[in-house]
Backbone as CSV, one residue per row, in Angstrom:
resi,resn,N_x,N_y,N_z,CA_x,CA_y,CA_z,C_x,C_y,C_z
1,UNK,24.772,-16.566,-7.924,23.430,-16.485,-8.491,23.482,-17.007,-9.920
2,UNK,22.360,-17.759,-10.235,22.481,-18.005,-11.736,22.058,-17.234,-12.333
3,UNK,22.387,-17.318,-13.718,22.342,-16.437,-14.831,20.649,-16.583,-15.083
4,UNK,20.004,-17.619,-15.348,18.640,-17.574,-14.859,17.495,-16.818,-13.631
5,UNK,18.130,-16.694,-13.131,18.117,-15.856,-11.574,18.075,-15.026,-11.760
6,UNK,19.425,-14.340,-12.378,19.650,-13.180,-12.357,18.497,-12.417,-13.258
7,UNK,18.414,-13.014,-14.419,17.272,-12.355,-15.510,15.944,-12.283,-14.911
8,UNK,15.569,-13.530,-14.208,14.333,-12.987,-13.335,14.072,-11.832,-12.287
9,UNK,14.946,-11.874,-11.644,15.472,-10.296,-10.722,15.361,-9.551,-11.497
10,UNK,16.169,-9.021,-12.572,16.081,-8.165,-13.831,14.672,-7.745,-14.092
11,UNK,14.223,-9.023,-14.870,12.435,-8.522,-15.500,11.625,-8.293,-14.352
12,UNK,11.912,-8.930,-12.881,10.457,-8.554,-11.763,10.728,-6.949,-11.860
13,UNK,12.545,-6.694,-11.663,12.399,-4.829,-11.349,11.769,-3.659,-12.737
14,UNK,11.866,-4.109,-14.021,11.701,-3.379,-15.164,9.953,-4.233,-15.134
15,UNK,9.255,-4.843,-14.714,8.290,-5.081,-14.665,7.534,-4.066,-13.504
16,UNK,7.968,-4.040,-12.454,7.781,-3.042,-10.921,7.883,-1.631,-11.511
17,UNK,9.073,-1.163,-12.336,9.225,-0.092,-12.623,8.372,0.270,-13.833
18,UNK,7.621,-0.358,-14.666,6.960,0.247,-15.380,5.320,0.108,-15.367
19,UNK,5.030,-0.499,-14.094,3.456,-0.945,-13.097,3.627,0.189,-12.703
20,UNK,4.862,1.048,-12.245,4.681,2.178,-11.092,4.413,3.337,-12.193
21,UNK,4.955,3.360,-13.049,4.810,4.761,-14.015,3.575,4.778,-14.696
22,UNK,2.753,3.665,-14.666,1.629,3.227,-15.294,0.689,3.481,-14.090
23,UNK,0.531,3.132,-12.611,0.235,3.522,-11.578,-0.121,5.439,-11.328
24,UNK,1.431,5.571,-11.463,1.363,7.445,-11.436,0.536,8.105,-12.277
25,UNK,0.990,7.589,-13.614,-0.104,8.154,-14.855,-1.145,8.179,-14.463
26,UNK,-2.160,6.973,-14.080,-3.453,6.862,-14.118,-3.768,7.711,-12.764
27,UNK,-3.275,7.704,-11.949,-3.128,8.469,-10.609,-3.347,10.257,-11.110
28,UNK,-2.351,10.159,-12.077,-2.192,12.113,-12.328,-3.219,12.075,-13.154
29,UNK,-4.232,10.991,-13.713,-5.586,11.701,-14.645,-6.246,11.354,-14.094
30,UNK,-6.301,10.527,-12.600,-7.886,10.451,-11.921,-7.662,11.949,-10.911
31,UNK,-6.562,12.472,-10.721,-6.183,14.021,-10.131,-7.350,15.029,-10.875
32,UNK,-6.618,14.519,-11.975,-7.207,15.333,-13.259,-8.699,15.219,-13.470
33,UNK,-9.269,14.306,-13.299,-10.699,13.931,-13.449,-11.732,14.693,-12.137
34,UNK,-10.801,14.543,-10.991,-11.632,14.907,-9.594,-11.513,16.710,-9.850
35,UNK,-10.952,17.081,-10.816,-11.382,18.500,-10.562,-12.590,18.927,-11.325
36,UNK,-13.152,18.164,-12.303,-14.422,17.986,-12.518,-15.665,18.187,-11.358
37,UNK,-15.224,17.952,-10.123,-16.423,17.515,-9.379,-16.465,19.225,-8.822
38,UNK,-17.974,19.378,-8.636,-18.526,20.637,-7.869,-18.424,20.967,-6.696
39,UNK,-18.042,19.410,-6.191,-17.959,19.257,-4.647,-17.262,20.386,-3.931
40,UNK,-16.910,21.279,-3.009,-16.549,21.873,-2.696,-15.256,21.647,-1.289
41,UNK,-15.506,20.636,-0.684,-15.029,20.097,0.101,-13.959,19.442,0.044
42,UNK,-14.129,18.357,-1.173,-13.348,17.409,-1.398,-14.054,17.104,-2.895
43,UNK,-12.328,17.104,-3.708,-12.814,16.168,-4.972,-11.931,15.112,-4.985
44,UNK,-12.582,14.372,-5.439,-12.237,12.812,-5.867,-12.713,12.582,-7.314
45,UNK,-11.061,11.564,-7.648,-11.229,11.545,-9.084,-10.918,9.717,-9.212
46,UNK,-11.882,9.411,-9.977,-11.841,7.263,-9.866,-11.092,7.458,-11.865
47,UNK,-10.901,6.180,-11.789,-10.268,5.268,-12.806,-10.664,4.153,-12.985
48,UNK,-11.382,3.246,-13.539,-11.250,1.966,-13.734,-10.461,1.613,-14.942
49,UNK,-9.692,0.470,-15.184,-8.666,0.497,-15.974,-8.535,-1.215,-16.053
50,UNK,-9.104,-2.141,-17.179,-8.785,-3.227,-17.368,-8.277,-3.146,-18.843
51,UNK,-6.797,-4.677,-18.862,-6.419,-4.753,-19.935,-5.897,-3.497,-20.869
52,UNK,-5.110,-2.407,-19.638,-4.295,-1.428,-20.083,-5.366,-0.550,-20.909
53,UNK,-6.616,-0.155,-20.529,-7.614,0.352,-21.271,-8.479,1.015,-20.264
54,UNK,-8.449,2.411,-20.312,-9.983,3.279,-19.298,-11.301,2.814,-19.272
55,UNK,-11.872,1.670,-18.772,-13.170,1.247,-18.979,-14.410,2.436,-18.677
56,UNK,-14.186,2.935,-17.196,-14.868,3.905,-16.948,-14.341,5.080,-16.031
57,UNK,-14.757,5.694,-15.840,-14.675,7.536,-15.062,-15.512,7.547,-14.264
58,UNK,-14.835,8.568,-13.209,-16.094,9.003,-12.282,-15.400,10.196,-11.185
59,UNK,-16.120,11.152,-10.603,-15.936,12.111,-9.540,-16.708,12.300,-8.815
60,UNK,-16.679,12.804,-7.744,-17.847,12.828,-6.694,-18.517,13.864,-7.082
61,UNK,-19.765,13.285,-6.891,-21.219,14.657,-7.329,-22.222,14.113,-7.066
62,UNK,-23.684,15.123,-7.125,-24.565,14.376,-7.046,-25.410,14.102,-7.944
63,UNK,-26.388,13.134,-7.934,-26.815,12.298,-9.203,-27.320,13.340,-10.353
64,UNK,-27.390,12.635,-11.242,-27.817,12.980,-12.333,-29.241,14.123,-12.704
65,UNK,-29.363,15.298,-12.762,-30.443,15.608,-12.759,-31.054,16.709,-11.018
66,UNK,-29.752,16.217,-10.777,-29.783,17.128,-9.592,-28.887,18.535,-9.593
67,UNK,-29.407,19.657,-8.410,-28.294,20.671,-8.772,-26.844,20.402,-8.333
68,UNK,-25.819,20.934,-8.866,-24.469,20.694,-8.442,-24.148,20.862,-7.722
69,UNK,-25.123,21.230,-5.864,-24.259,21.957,-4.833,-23.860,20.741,-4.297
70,UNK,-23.087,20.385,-3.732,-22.309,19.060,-2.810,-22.569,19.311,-1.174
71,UNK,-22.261,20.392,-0.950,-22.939,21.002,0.735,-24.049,21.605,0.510
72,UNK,-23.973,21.891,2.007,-25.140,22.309,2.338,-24.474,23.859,2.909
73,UNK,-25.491,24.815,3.097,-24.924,25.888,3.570,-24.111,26.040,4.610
74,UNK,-24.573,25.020,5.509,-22.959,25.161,6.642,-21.663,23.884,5.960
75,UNK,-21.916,23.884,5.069,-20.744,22.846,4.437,-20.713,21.865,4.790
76,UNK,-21.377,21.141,5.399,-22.032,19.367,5.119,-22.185,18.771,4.272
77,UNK,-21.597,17.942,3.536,-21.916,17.313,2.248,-23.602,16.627,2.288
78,UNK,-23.783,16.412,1.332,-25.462,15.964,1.015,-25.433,14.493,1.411
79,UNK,-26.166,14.137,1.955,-26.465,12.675,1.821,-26.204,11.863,0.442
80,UNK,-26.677,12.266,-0.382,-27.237,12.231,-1.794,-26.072,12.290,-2.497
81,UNK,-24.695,12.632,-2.132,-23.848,12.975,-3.328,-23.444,11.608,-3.129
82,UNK,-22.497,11.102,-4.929,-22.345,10.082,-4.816,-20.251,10.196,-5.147
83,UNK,-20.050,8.955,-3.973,-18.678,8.812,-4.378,-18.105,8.492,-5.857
84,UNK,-16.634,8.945,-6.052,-15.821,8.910,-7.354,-16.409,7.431,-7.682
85,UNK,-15.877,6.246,-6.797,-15.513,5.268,-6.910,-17.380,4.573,-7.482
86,UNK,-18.196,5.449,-7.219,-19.686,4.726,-7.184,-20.413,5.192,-8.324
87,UNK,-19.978,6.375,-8.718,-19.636,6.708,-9.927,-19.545,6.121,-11.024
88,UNK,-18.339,5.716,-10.836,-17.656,5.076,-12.043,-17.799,3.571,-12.014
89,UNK,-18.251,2.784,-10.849,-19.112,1.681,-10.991,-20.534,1.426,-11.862
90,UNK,-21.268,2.432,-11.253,-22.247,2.273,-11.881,-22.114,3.442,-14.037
91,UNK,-21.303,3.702,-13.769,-20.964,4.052,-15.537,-20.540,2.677,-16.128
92,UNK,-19.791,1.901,-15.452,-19.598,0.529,-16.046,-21.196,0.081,-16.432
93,UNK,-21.869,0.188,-15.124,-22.495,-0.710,-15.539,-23.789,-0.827,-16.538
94,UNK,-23.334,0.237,-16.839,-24.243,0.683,-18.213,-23.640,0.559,-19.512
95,UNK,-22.439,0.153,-19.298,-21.929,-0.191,-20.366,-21.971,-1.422,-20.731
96,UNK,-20.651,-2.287,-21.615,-20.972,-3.745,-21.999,-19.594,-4.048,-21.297
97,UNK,-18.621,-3.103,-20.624,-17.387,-3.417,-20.262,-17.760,-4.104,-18.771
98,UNK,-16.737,-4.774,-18.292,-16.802,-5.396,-16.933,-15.576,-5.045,-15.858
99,UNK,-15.782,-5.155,-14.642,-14.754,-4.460,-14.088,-13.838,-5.926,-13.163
100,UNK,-14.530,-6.709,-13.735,-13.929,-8.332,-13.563,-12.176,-8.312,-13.573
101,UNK,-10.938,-8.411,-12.577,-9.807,-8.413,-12.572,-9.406,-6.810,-12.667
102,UNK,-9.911,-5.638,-12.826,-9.512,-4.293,-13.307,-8.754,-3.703,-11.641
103,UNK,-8.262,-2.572,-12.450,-7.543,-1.651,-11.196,-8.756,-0.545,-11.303
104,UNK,-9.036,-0.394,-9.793,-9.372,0.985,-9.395,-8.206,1.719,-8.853
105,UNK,-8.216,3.250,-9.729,-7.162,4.686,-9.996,-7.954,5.494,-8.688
106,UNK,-7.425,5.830,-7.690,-8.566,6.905,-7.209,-7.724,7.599,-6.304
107,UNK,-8.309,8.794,-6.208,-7.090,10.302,-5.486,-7.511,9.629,-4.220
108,UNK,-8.412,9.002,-3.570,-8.601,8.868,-2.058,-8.808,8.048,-2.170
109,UNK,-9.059,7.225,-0.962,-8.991,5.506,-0.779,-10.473,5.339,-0.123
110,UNK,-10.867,4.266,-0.739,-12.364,4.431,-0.662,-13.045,4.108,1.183
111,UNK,-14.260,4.723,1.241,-15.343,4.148,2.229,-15.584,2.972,2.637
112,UNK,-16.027,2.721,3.605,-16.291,1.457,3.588,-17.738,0.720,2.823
113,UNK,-18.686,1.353,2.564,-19.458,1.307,1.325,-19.211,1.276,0.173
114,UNK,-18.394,2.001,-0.048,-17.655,1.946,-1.726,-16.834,0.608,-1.942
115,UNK,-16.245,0.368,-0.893,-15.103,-1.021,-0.733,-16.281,-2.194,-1.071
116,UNK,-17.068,-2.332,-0.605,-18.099,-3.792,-0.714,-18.539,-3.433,-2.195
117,UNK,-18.804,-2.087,-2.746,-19.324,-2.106,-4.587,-18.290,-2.674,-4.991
118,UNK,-16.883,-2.210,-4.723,-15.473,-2.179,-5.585,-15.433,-3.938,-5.413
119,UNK,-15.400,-5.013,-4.489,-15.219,-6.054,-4.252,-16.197,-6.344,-5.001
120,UNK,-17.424,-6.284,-4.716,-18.527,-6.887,-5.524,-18.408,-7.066,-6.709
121,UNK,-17.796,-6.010,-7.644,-17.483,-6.196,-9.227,-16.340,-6.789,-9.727
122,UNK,-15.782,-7.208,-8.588,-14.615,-7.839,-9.299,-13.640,-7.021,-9.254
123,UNK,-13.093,-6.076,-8.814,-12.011,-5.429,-9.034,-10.871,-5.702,-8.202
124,UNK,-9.879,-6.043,-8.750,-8.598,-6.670,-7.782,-7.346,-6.361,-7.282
125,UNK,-7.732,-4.747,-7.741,-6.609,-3.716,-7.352,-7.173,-2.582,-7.183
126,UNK,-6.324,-1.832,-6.069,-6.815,-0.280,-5.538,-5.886,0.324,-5.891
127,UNK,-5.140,1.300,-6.120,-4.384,2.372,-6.695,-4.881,3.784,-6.074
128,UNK,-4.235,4.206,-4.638,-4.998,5.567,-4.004,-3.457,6.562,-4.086
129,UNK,-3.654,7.540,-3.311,-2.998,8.561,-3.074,-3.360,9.002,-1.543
130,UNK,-4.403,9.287,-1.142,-4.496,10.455,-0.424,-5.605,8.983,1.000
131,UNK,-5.177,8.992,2.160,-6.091,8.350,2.854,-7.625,8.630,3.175
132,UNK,-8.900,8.133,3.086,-9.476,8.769,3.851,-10.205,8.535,5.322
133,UNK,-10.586,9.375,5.953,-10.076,9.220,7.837,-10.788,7.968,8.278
134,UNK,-11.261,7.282,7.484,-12.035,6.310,8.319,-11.235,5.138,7.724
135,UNK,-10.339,3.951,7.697,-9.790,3.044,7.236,-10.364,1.752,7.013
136,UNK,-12.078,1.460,7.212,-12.410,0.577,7.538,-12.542,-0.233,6.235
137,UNK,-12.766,0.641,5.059,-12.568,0.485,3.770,-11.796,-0.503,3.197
138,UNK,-10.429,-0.077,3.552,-9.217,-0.736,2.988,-8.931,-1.930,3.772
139,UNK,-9.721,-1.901,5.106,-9.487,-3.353,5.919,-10.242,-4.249,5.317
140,UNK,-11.786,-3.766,4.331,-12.339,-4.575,4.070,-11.750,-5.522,2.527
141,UNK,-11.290,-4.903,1.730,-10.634,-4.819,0.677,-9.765,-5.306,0.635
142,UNK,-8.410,-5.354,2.193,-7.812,-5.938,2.249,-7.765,-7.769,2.475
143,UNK,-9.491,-7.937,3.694,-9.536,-9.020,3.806,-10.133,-9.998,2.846
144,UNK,-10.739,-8.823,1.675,-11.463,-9.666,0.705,-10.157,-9.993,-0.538
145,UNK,-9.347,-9.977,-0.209,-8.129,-10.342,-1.000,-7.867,-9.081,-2.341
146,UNK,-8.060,-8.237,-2.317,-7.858,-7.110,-3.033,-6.620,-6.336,-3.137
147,UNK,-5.840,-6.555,-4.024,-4.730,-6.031,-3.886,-4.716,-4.242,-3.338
148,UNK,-3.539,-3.642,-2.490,-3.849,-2.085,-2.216,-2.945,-1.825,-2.347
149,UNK,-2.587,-0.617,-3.080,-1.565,0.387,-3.352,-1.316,1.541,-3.054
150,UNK,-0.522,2.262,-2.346,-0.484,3.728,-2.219,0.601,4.307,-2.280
151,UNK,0.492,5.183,-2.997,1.245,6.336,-3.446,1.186,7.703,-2.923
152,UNK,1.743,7.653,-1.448,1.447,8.640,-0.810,2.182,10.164,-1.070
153,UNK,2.835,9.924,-2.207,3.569,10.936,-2.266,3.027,12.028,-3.108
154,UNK,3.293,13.096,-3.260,3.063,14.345,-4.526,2.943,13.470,-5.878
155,UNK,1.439,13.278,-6.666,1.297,13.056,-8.059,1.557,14.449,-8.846
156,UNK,2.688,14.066,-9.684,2.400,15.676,-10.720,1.813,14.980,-12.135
């Protein structure tokens, strides 16, 4: 192997190894973020993250101005509540930041509704943890050229 070679091998693994600790981090504060949500069922905690910088936040709840219950008395979630990931899209988009090239951070791997917002804005990485039961999401994400990541293991 050349000595050229070799240094590239070198920097791809100390490059891999410090994407992944940067990965976990943002992983253990979108953890951290989804316990925010009222939801009772399930919380979910989003990240958007361009240029090594938190653009926006988000957890599942329902809109603004509404009460905080997430079910319904037999524990049905609301129509009305809105995902982590839709969330924190639309907080971008009230801002002046863009989610053009960014990573989405998120404890669960999105819907298949959430997947067409997340593509739509430009976002070119997923970063999940936890699956959720319907996969049609990540097929879409996958075919729209979106990079996907998972970290299926225990975030501390």
């Amino acid at each position: 192997m050349a000595w050229s070679d070799y240094l590239r091998t070198v920097n791809a693994k100390q490059d891999n190894d410090k994407q992944r600790r940067y990965d976990l981090a943002y992983l253990r504060m979108a953890k951290e973020w989804a316990q925010l949500s009222h939801c009772l069922r399930k919380q979910v905690g989003a990240l958007i993250v361009r240029d090594g910088m938190i653009v926006s936040d988000g957890y599942n709840g329902t809109p603004s101005g509404f009460p905080n219950a997430c079910e319904t008395a037999d524990g049905d979630t609301h129509w009305h509540v809105l995902h982590a990931e839709a969330n924190a899209i639309t907080k971008l988009a009230r801002s002046s930041h863009t989610a053009q090239g960014a990573t989405l951070y998120i404890t669960l791997s999105p819907c298949r509704d959430c997947a067409k917002l997340i593509h739509q804005v430009g976002i070119r990485r997923v970063v999940y943890m936890d699956a959720y039961k319907d996969d049609s999401g990540l097929m879409f994400l996958n075919q729209a050229g979106v990079e996907i990541v998972r970290y299926p293991e225990h975030v501390h």
